[in-house]
C-alpha positions as CSV (number, residue, x, y, z in Angstrom):
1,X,6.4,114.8,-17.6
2,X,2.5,114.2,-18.0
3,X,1.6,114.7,-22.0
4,X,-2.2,114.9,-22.9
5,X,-1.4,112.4,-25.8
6,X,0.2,108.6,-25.1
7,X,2.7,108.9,-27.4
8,X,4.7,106.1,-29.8
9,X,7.7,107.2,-28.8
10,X,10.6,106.7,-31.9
11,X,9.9,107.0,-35.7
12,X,10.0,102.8,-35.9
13,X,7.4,102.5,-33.8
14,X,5.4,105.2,-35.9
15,X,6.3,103.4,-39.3
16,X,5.4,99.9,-37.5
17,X,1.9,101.6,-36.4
18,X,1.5,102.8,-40.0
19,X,1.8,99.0,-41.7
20,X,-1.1,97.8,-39.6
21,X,-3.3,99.5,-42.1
22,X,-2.5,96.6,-45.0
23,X,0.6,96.5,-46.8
24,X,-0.7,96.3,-50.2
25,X,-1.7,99.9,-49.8
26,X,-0.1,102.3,-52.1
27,X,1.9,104.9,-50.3
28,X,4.9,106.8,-52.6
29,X,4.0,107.8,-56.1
30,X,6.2,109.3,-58.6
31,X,6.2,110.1,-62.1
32,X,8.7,108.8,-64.7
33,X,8.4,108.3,-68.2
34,X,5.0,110.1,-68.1
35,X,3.8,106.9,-66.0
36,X,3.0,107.6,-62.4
37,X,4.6,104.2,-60.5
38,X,3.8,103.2,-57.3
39,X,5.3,102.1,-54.2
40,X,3.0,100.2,-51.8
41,X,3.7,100.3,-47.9
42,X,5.0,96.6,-48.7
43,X,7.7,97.9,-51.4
44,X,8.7,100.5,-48.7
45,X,9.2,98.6,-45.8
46,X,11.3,95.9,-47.9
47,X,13.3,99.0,-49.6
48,X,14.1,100.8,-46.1
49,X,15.9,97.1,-45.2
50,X,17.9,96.8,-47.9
51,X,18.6,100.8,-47.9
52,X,19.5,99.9,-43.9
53,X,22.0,96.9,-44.7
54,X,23.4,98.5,-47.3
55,X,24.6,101.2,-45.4
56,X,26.4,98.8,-42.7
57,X,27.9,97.1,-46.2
58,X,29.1,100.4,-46.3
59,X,31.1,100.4,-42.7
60,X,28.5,103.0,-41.3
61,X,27.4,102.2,-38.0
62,X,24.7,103.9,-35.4
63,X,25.2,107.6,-34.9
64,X,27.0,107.7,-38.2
65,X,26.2,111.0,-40.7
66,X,23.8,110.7,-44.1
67,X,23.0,113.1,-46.2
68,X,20.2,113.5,-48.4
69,X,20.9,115.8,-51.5
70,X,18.0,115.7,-53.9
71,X,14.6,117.2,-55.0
72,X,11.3,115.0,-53.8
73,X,11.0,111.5,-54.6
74,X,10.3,108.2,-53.6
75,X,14.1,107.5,-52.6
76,X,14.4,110.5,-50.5
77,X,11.4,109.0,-48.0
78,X,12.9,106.2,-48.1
79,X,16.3,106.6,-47.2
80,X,14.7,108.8,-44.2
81,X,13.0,105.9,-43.3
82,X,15.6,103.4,-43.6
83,X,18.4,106.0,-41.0
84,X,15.4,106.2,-38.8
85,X,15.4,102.4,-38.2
86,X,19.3,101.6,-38.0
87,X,20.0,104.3,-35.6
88,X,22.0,106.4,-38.3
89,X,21.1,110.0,-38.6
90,X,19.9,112.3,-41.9
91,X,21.2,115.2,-42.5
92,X,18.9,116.8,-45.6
93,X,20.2,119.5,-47.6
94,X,18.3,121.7,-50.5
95,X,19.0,120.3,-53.6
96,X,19.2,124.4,-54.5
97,X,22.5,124.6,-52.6
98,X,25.4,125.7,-53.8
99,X,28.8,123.8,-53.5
100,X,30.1,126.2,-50.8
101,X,26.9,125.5,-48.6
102,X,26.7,121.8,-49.4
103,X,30.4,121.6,-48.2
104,X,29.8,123.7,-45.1
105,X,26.9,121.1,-44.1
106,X,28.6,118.3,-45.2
107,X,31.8,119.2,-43.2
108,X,30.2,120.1,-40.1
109,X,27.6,117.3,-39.9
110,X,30.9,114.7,-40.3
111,X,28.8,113.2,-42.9
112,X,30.2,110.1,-44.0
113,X,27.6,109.3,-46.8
114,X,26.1,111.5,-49.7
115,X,22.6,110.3,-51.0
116,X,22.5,112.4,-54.3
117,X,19.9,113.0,-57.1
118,X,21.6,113.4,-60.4
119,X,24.9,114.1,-62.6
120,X,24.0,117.9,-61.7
121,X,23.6,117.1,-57.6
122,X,26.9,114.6,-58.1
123,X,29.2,117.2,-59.8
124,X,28.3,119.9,-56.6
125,X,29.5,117.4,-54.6
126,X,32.6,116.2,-56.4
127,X,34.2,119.8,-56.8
128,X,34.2,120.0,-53.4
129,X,35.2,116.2,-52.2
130,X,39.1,116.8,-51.4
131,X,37.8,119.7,-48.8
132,X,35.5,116.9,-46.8
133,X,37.3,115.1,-44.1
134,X,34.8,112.3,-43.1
135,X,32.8,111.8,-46.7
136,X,33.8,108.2,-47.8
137,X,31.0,107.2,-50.5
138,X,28.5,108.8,-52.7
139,X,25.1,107.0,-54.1
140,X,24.1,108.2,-57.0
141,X,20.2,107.8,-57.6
142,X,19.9,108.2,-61.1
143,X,21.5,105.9,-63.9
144,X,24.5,108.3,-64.9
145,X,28.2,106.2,-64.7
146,X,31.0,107.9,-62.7
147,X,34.7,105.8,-62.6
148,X,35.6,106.7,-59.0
149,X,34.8,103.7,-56.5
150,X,33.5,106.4,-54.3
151,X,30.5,106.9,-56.3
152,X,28.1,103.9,-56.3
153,X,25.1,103.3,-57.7
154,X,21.5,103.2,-56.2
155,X,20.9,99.2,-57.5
156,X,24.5,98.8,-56.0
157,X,24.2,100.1,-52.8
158,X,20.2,98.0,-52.6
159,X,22.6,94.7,-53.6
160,X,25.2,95.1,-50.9
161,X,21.8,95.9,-48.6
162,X,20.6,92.2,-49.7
163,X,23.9,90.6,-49.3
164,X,24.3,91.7,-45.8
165,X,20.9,91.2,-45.0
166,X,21.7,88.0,-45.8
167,X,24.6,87.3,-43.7
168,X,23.4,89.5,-41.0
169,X,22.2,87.7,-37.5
170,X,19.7,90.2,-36.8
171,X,17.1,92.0,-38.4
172,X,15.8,95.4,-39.0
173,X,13.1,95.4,-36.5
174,X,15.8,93.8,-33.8
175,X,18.0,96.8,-34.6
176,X,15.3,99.4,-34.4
177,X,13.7,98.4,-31.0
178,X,17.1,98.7,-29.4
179,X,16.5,102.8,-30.7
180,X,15.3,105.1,-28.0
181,X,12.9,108.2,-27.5
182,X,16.3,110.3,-26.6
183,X,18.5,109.2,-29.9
184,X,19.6,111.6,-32.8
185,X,16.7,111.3,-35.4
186,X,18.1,114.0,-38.1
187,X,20.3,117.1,-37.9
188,X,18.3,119.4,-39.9
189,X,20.3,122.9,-40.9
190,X,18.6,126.3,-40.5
191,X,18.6,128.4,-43.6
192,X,20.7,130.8,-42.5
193,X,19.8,134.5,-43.0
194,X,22.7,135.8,-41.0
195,X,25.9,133.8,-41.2
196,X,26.3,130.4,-41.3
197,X,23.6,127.7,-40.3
198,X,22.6,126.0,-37.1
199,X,22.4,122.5,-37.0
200,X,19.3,121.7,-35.2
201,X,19.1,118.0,-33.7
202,X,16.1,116.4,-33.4
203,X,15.6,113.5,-31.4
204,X,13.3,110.5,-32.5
205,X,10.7,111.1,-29.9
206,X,10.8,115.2,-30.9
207,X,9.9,113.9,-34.3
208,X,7.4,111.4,-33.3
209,X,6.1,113.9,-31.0
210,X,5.1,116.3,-33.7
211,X,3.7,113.9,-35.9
212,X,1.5,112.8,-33.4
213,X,0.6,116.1,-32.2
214,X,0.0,117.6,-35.6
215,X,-2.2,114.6,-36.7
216,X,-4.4,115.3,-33.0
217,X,-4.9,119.1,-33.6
218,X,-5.5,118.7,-37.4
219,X,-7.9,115.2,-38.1
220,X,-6.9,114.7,-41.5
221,X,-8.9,111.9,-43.0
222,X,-7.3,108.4,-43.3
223,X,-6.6,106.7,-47.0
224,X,-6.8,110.2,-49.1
225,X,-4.3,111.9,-51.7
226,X,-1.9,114.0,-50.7
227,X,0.5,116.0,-53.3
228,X,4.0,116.9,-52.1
229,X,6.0,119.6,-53.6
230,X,7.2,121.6,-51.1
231,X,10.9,120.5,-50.5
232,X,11.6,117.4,-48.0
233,X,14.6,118.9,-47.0
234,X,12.2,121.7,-45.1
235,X,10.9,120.7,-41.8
236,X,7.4,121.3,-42.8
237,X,7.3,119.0,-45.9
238,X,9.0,116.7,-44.2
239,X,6.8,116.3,-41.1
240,X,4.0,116.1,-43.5
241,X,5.3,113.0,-45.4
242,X,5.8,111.4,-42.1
243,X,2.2,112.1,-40.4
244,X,1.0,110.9,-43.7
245,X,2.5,108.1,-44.1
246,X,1.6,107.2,-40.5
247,X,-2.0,107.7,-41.1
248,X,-1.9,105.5,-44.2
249,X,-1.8,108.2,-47.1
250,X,-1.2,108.1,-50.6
251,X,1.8,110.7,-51.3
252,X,2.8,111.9,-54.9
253,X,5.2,113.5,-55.5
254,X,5.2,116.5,-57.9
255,X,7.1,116.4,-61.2
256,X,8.4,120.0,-59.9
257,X,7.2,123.3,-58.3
258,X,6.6,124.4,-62.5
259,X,4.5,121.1,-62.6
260,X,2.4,121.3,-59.8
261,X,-1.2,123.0,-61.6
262,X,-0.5,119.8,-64.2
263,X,0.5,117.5,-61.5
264,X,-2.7,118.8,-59.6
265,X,-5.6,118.2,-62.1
266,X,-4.1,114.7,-63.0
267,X,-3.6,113.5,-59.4
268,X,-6.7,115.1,-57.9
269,X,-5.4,115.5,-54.6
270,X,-7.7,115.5,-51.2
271,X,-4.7,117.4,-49.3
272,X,-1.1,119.3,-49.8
273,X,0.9,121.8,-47.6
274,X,2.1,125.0,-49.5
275,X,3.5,128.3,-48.7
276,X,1.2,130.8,-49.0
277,X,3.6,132.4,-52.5
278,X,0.9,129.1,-54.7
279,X,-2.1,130.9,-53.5
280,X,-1.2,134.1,-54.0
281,X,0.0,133.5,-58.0
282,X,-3.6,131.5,-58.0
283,X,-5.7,134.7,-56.6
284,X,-3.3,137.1,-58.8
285,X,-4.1,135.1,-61.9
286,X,-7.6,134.8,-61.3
287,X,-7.7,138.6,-60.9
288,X,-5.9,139.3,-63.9
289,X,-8.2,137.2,-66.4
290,X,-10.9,139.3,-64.4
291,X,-9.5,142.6,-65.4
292,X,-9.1,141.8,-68.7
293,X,-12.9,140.9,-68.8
294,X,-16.1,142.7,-69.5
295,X,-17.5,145.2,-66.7
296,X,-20.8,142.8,-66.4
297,X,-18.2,140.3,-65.8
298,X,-15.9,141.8,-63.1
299,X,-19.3,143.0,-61.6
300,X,-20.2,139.1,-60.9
301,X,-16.6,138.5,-59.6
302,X,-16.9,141.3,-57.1
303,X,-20.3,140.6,-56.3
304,X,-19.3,136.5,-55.6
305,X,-16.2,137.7,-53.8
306,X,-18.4,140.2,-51.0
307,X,-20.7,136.8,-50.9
308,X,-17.9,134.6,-50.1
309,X,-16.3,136.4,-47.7
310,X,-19.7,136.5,-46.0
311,X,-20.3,133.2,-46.0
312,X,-16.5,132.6,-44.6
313,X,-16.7,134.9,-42.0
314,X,-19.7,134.0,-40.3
315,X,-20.1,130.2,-41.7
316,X,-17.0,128.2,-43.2
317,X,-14.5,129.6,-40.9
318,X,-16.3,127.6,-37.9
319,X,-17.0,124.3,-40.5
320,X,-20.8,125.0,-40.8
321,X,-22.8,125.5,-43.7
322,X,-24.5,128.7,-44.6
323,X,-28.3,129.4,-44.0
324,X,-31.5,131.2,-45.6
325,X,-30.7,133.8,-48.6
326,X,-27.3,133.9,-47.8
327,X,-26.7,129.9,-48.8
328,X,-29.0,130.6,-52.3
329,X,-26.6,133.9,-53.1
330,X,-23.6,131.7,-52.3
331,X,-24.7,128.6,-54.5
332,X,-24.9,130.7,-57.5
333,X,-21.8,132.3,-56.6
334,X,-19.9,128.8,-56.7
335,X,-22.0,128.4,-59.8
336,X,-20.7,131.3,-61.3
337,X,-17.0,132.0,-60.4
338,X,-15.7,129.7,-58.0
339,X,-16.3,126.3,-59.0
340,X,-13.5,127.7,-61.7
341,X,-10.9,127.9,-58.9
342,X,-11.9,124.0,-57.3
343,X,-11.4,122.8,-60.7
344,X,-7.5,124.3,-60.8
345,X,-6.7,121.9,-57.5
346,X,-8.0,119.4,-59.3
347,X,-11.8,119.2,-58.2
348,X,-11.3,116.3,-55.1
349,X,-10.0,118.7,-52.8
350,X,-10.3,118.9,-49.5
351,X,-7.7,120.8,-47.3
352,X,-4.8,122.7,-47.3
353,X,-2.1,123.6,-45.1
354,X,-0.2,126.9,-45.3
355,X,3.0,127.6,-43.5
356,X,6.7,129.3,-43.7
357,X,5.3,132.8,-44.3
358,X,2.2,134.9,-43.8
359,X,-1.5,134.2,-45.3
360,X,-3.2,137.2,-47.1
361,X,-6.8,137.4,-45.3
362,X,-7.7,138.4,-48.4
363,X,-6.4,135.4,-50.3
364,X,-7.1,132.6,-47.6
365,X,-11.0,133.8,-48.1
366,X,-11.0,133.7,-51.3
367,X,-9.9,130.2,-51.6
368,X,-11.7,128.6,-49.0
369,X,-14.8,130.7,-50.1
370,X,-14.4,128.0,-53.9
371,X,-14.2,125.1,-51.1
372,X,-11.3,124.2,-50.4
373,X,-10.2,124.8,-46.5
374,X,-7.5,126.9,-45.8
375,X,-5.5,126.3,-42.4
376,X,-2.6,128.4,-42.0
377,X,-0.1,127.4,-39.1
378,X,3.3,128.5,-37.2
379,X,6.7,126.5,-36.8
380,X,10.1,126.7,-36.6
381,X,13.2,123.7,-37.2
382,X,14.1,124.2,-33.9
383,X,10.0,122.2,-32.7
384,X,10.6,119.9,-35.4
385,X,8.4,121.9,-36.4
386,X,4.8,122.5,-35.9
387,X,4.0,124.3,-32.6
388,X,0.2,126.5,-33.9
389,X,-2.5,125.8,-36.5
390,X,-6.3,126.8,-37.1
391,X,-8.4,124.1,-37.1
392,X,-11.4,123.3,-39.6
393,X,-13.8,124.5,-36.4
394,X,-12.2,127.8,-36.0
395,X,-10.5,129.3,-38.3
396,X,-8.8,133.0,-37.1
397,X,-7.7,134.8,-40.2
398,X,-4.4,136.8,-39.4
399,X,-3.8,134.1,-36.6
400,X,-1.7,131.2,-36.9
401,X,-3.9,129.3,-34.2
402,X,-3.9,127.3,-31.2
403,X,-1.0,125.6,-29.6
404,X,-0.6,121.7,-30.3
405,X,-1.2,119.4,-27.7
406,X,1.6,119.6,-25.1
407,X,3.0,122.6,-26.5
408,X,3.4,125.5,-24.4
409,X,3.6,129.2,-25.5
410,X,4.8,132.1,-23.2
411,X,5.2,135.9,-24.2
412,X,8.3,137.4,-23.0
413,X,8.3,141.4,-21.5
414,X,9.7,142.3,-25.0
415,X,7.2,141.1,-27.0
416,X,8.9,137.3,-27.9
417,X,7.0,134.0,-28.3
418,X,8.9,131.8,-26.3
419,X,7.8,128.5,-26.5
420,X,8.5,124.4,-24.6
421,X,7.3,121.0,-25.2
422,X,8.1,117.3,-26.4
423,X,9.2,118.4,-29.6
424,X,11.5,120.7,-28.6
425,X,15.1,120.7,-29.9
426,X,18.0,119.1,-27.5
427,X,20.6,121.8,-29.0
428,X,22.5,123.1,-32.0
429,X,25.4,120.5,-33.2
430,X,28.7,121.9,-32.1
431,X,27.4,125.2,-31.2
432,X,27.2,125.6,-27.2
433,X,26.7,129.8,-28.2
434,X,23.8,129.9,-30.0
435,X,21.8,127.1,-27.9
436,X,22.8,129.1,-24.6
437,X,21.2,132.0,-26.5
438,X,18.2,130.1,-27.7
439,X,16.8,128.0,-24.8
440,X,17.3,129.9,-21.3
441,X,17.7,127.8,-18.2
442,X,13.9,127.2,-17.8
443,X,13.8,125.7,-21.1
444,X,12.1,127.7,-22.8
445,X,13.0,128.3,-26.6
446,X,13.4,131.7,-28.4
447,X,11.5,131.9,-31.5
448,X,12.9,135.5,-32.4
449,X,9.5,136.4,-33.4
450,X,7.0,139.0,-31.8
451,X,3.5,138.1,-31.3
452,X,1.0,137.5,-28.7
453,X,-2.1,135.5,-27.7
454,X,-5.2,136.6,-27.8
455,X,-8.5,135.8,-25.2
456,X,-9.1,132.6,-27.2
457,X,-6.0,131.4,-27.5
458,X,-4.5,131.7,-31.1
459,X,-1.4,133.2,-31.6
460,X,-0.3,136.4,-34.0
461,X,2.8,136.9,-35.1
462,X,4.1,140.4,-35.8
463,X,7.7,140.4,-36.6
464,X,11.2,139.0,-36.5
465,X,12.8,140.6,-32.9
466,X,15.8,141.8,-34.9
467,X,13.7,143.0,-37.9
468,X,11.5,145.5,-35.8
469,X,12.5,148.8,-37.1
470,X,12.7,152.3,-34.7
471,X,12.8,155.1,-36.6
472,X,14.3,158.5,-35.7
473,X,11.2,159.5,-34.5
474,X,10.8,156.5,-32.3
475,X,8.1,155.0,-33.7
476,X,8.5,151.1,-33.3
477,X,7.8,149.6,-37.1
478,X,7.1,145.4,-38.2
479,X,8.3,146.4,-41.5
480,X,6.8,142.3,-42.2
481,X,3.5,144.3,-41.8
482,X,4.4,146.7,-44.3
483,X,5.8,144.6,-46.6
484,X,2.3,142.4,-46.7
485,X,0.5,145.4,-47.8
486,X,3.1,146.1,-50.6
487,X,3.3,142.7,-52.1
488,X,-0.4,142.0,-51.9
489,X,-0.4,144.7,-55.7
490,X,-0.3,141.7,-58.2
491,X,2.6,143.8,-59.5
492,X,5.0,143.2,-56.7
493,X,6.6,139.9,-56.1
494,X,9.2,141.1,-53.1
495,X,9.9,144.1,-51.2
496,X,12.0,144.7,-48.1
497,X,11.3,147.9,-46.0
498,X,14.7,149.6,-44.5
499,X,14.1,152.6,-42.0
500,X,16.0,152.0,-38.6
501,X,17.0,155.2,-36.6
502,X,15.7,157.4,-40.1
503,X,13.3,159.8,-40.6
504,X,10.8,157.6,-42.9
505,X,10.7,154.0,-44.4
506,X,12.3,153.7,-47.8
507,X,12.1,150.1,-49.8
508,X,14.0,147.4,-52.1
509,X,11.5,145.9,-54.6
510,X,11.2,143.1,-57.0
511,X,8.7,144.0,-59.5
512,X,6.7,140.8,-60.7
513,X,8.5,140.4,-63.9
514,X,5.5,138.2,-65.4
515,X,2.6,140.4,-64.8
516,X,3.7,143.3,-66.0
517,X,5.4,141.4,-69.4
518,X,0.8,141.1,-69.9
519,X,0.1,144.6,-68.7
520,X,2.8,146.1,-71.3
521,X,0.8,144.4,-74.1
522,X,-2.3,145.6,-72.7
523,X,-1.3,149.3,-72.9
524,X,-1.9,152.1,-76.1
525,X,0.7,151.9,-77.7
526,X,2.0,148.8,-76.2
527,X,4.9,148.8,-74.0
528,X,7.7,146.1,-74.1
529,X,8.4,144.8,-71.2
530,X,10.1,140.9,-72.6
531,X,12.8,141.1,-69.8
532,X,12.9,142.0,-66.3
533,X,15.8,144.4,-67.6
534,X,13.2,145.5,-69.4
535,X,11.1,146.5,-66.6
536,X,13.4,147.3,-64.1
537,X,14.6,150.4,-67.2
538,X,10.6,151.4,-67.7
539,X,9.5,154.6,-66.2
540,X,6.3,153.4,-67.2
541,X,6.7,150.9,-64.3
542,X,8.3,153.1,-62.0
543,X,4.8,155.1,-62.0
544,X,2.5,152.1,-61.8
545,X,4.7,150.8,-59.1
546,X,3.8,154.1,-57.3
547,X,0.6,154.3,-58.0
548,X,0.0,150.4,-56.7
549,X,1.8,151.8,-53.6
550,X,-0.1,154.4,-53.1
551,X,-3.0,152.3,-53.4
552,X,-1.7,149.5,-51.3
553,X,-0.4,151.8,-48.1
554,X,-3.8,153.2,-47.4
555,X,-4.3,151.1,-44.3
556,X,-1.1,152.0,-43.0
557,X,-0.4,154.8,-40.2
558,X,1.6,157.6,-42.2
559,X,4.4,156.9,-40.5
560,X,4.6,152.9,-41.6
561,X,4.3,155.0,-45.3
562,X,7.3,153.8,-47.6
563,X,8.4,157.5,-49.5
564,X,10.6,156.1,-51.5
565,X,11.8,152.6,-53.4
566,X,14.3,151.1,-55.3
567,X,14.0,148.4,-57.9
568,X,16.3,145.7,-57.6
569,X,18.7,145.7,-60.7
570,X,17.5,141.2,-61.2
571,X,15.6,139.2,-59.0
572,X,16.4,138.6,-55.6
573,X,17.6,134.7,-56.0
574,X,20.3,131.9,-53.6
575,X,22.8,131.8,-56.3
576,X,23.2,135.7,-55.7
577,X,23.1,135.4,-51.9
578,X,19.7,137.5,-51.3
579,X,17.4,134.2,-50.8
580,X,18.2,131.2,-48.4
581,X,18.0,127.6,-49.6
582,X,14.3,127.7,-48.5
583,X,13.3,131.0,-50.4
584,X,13.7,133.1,-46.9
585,X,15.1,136.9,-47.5
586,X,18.7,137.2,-45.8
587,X,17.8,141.4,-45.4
588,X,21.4,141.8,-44.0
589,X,23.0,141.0,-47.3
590,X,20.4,143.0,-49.0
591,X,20.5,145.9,-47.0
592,X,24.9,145.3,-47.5
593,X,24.5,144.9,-51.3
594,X,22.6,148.2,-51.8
595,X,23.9,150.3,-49.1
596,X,24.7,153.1,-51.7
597,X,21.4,152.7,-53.7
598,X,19.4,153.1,-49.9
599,X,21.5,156.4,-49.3
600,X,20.5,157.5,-52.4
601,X,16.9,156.7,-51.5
602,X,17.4,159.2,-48.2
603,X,19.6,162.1,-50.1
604,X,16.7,162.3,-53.0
């Protein structure tokens, strides 16, 4: 097959490419201590060898299982690294998981090898040992002591690495040139929001592929800052360390997501990939300080907002700077509000990427408009994962872009975005069913999202195929749609909209616990509102909820109208089954949960 890009075609070759830089660059930073410590590209090649040899000390050989079972750090990238070179494959897993998803990963993935993160991560894992058939050792990162010879230490398993080193007749960079394009890279499980998870195996050149690709569509500058707090065990972080490393980044780490505005001004990033929930709590926070301020002063903000979506629509969204009156309005408008906002991101920054969810147009302007670029894109596990961004050139707000080189997007009849290309998944592991049902013959993979392309190109996504609801009227609904314009009120955190063969759209909500804790204090007489019990009892919430609806709907045909809503009875969280391990709503279990609350909803 002819590619547009010449390829490096396995992740050694990409890491090889990536030490030509120098090796006494920095590349992993964490925090420990309150000291940030540093890992240069030197430490990390030297640390993937012993990682490597250790594991052979271990009996593990090529094709052999690891998984990865902690939050970010410098370890984590490493260990990624060190499988890459020796042929073995990852197998990541949210350090959110709970035992009885652990094991089901563990088990399937015949993982012979736990990586794990702390005492916490370690006791998961040893509740449910005597139920794993292939597990033979864990590694324990942190210093905690555990009597079973089963558990080893990190320093222990980076000695045992030195000793066979040692001993070994080859080296690292013998073993890794023997890998090819077509070999396992990592079997990376799907969240899950029906059922069980798909394994979805990636091949080395799938991987390399993407980073490549994303690095050609995107042209993010060389020797910069980049903070990671978005999980490693998602796809999207993931690819992100990689291309980073590979165009000789400095990555930090973040302490933790609660950490990340401290993490940000000390660090002073140039670039980090979020989901678009960060922004929003940014734009929602910013707008409540504005409400609470004087009318001269809300009458600025409005005023600076109008000018900076000006300026973005017809200047920043195609990377040129404004002309004429417009450029003097907007350079008191930075002066005035939104050098406020650059200064939360920690005043260097340059970029950032958005992805696993829908922007807010409203939102992604706002942001850019205090100078920092916005580009939202579109991926799935299965294209390891990026397939669509915006670039800095054009930007399409309620798009998520252009296709990456060599990746090739087709509409089906029905509406689906089917979609091919070098970094295209080989199969699910095990599961002949679901990767009949999710590549066809032609090769072509099913997203299971709705969309089309437009006459330039970019790509809108509409819905989930199995989400689309028809009501008894026969209307065709993207309750995602809906739900956008009901969680853009400050005062709604999640909502998911039910209506399938009935007579109107009804809702589940999650009222933003946080926000309306301030607005209770704000009212005459003051409301309490301390818990979310608290709320979720108020009827002084109820009505605000509907009035924010109300509000919030306007845009909407009356038929895509929510008449009625529930509020959850607690958050919608993993632990209680409505959330999977990367923060996605599993609707089915919802919509099972409160089946007798939604009839309720239709008998009112």
């Amino acid at each position: 097959m002819n590619y547009q890009l010449d390829y490096l075609k396995t992740m050694p070759e990409v890491f090889a490419d990536s030490l030509l830089g120098g090796l006494d660059r920095k590349l992993l930073n964490v925090k420990r201590n309150d000291e940030w410590i540093s890992y240069t590209y030197q430490d990390v090649n030297d640390t993937i060898q012993r990682i490597g040899f250790g594991f052979h000390a271990l009996g593990l050989k090529q094709k052999d299982r690891v998984g990865i079972l902690s939050e970010n750090r410098p370890e984590w990238n490493m260990t990624d690294w060190a499988c890459a070179h020796f042929g073995i494959t990852s197998v990541p897993i949210y350090h959110t998981c709970i035992p009885k998803q652990i094991e089901f990963i563990l088990d399937h993935a015949e993982v012979k090898v736990v990586i794990v993160s702390s005492k916490e991560q370690a006791e998961k894992v040893i509740s449910i040992k005597s139920a794993l058939k292939t597990l033979k050792y864990m590694v324990l990162l942190n210093d905690e002591k555990f009597d079973d010879k089963w558990i080893i230490s990190w320093e222990d398993l980076l000695k045992k690495g030195d000793i066979a080193k040692a001993e070994s007749k080859t080296s690292m960079q013998e073993i890794a040139a023997k890998i090819k394009p077509e070999d396992l890279w990592s079997i990376i499980y799907t969240s899950g929001t029906s059922g069980d998870p798909k394994g979805v195996m990636i091949s080395q050149f799938n991987m390399a592929a993407n980073v490549q690709q994303s690095q050609a569509a995107l042209g993010f500058q060389k020797d910069k800052k980049w903070l990671s707090f978005l999980p490693l065990s998602h796809s999207f972080e993931r690819v992100t360390s990689l291309f980073s490393t590979w165009i000789g980044a400095e990555i930090y780490f973040a302490e933790s997501i609660a950490k990340v505005a401290e993490n940000l001004k000390e660090v002073q990033p140039h670039y980090m990939t979020t989901a678009p929930r960060l922004l929003e709590k940014v734009y929602a926070a910013i707008q409540e300080q504005v409400a609470m301020g004087s009318p001269i002063k809300q009458n600025i903000f409005q005023w600076a907002q109008n000018v900076g979506h000006d300026v973005v629509s017809k200047y920043l969204s195609f990377d040129k700077k404004p002309k004429g009156l417009i450029a003097t309005r907007y350079a008191l408008a930075k002066k005035l509000v939104f050098h406020k906002i650059s200064n939360i991101f920690g005043g260097e920054f340059i970029q950032c990427v958005s992805g696993g969810a829908p922007l807010s147009e409203e939102v992604g302007e706002f942001i850019m408009a205090a100078g920092i670029s916005i580009i939202e894109g579109y991926g799935l596990t299965e294209m390891s994962p990026v397939t669509h961004v915006n670039t800095v050139d054009h930007i399409k707000w309620g798009t998520v872009g252009k296709a990456l080189p060599d990746v090739v997007t087709k509409i089906a009849e029905d509406g689906e975005i089917l979609l091919n290309g070098p970094n295209r998944m080989e199969k699910y592991y095990n599961n002949p069913e679901e990767t009949a049902e999710a590549i066809d013959k032609d090769g072509w993979f099913h997203t299971g999202d709705i969309g089309f392309v437009d006459e330039e190109g970019f790509l809108k996504i509409t819905d989930r195929k199995k989400n689309i609801i028809v009501t008894a009227g026969g209307k065709n609904i993207a309750p995602a749609a809906v739900e956008r314009e009901i969680c853009a009120s400050k005062f709604v955190d999640q909502a998911v909209v039910l209506g399938d063969r009935r007579k109107y759209l009804v809702a589940i909500l999650v009222p933003a616990a946080d926000i309306f804790a301030k607005w209770g204090k704000m009212q005459d007489p003051p409301i309490k509102l301390a818990t979310y019990e608290d709320v979720v009892n108020s009827k002084e919430v109820e009505k605000m909820i509907k009035e924010e609806l109300d509000a919030h709907q306007q845009d909407l045909a009356r038929y895509e109208q929510i008449k009625n809503f529930f509020i959850a009875p607690q958050p919608f969280a993993i632990e209680t089954g409505e959330l999977t391990a990367s923060m996605k709503i599993k609707r089915k279990h919802i919509i099972e949960k409160y089946s007798k609350e939604i009839e309720e909803l239709y008998n009112n």
